[in-house]
C-alpha positions as CSV (number, residue, x, y, z in Angstrom):
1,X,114.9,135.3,78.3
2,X,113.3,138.4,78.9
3,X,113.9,141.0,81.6
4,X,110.7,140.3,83.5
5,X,112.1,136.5,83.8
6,X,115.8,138.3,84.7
7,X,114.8,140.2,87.4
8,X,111.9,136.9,88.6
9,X,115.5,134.9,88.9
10,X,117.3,137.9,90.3
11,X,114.8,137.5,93.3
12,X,115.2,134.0,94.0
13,X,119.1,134.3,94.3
14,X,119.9,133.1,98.0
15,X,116.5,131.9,98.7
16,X,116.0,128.9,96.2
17,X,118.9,126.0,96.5
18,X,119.6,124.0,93.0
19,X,117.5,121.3,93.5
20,X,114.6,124.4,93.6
21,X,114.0,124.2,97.6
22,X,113.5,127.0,100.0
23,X,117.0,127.1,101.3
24,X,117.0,125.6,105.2
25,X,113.0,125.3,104.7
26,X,112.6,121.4,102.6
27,X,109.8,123.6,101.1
28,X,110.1,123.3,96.9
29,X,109.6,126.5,95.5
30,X,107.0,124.9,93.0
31,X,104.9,123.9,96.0
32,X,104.6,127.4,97.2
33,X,103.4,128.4,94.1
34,X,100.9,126.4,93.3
35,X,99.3,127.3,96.7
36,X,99.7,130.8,95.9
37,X,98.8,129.9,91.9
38,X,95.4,128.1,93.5
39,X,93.3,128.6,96.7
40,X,95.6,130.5,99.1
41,X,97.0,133.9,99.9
42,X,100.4,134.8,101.2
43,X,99.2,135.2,104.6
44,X,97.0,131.8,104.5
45,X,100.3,130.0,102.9
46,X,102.8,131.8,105.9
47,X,99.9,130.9,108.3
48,X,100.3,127.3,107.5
49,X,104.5,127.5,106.5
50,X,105.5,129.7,109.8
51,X,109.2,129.0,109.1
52,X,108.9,131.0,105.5
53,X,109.2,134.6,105.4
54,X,107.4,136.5,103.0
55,X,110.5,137.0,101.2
56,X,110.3,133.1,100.5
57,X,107.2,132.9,99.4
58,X,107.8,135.7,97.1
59,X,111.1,133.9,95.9
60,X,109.5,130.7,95.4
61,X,106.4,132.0,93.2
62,X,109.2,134.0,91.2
63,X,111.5,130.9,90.9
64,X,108.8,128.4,90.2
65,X,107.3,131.1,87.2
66,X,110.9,131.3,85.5
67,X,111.0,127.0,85.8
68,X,108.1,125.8,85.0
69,X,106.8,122.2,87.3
70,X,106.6,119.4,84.6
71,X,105.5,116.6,87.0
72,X,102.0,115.9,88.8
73,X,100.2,119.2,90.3
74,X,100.4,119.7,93.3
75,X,97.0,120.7,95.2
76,X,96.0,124.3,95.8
77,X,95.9,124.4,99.4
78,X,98.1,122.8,102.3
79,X,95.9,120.2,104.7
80,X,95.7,122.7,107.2
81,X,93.8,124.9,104.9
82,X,91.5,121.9,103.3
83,X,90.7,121.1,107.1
84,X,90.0,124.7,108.4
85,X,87.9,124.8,105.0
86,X,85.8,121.9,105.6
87,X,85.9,121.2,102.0
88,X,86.5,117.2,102.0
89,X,90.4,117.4,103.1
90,X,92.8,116.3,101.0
91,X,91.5,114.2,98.8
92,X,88.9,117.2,97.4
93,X,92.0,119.4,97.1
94,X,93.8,116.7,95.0
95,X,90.9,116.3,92.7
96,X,90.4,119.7,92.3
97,X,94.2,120.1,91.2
98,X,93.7,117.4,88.8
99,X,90.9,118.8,87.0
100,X,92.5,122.0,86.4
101,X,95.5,120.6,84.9
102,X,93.3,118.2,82.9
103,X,94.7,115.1,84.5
């Protein structure tokens, strides 16, 4: 393990339960990232996730970089965001997840 991945876990300590949840939030860490990984900002994704603090997000993008997800993506922006877009909603922001991870 490098330092860089040390001090990326070091962050999440007290923010990130076991299971890899925001802790009081039922946020996963891995979802936060991939919104910050794909379409969003940290204002947009604290626009859209009022109960995080940046702190969180911060945590989550750490924790999720030092555990990689191995399951299906998840899509790059929240439905709020899709909607506000006017991009096709959630099933554009699924696709476009899908195509990126070469699913």
């Amino acid at each position: 393990m490098r330092d860089s991945d040390l001090a990326s876990l070091e962050r999440t300590v007290g923010f990130i339960d076991k299971d890899g949840t925001v802790v009081g939030k039922n946020v996963s860490a891995h979802r936060i990232a991939a919104l910050i990984g794909g379409e969003m900002s940290a204002d947009e994704v604290l626009r859209d996730y009022p109960n995080l603090t940046a702190a969180e997000v911060e945590a989550a993008v750490a924790y999720a970089k030092a555990n990689p997800w191995r399951g299906r993506p998840y899509p790059p922006l929240t439905v709020k965001a899709a909607l506000r877009a006017g991009r096709g909603g959630l099933a554009q922001a699924f696709k476009a997840a899908r195509s990126r991870k070469g699913a």
